[in-house]
N, C-alpha and C positions, 0 to 999 in steps of 0.2 A: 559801493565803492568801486572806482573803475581801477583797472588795472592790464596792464600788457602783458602776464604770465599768461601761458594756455591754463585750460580748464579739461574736469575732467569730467565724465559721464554724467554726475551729477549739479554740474555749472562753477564748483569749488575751484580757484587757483591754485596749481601745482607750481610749487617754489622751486624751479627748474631753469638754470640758465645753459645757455648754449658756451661751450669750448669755443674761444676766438682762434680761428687759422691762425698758425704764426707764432702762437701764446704759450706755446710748453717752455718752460727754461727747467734746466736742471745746475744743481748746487753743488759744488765737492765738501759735507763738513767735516770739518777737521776740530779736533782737540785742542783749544785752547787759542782757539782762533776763529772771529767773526768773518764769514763769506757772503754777501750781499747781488741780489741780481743785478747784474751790470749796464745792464738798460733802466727806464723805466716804464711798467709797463704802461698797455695803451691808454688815453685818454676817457675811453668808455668803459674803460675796464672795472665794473663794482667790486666782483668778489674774486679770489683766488682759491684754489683748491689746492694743498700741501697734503704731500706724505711721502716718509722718509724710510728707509732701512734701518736707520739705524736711531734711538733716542735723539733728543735735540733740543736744546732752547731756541726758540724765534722770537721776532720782533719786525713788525711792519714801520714803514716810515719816511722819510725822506732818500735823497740820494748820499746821505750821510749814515744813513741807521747803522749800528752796527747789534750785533747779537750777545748777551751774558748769564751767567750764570745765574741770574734773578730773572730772566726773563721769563715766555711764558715755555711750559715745557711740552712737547707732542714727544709721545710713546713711538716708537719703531712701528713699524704698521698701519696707524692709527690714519686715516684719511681726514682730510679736515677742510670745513670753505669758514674762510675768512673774508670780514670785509672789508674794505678798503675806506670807505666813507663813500660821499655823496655829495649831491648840490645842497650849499647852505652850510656845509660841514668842512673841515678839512680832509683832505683826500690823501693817504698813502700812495706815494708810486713806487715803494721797492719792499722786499723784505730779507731779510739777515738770518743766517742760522750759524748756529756751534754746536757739535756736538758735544756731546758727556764723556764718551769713555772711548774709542773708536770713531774713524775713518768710517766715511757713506756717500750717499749720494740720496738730494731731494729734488724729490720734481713738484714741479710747482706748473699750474694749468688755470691761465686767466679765462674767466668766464662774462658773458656778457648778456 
């Protein structure tokens, strides 16, 4: 199978993408209120990488998404790549967060 990831010592594909310049956004979430990146990001952009200080629901999606309580939950801490989709698929260009219980801030880093 061909594939554009590098490889490692032993010819394996390492599932590694590069930080796009430009690509960090960060998030204010607040309680009780969905906050959406205000751009969208770039057009090659497959995955993002999310992690948050504080608890959070997310939700990837349109220039509409907004974020809630049923959504999906990331721990304080916790690092996470998400994808966006792809060719043949629908493609997310934004994503939404709320926090739980407390004020934060989410950085979010498009990879490509």
């Amino acid at each position: 199978m061909t594939t554009l990831l590098p490889r490692d010592d032993d010819n394996h594909p390492i599932p590694a993408l590069r930080l796009r310049p430009g690509g960090a956004h960060q998030l204010a979430a607040a309680t009780g209120a969905s906050t959406r990146t205000a751009t969208a990001f770039a057009a090659d952009t497959r995955v993002i990488g999310v992690v948050s200080d504080v608890d959070i629901y997310l939700q990837t999606g349109d220039a509409t998404v907004t974020a809630s309580a049923t959504d999906h939950f990331l721990p304080a801490g916790l690092y996470a790549d998400l994808s966006l989709g792809g060719p043949g698929s629908r493609r997310d260009t934004h994503v939404a967060v709320r926090s739980l219980a407390e004020a934060g801030t989410v950085h979010v880093s498009e990879k490509v």
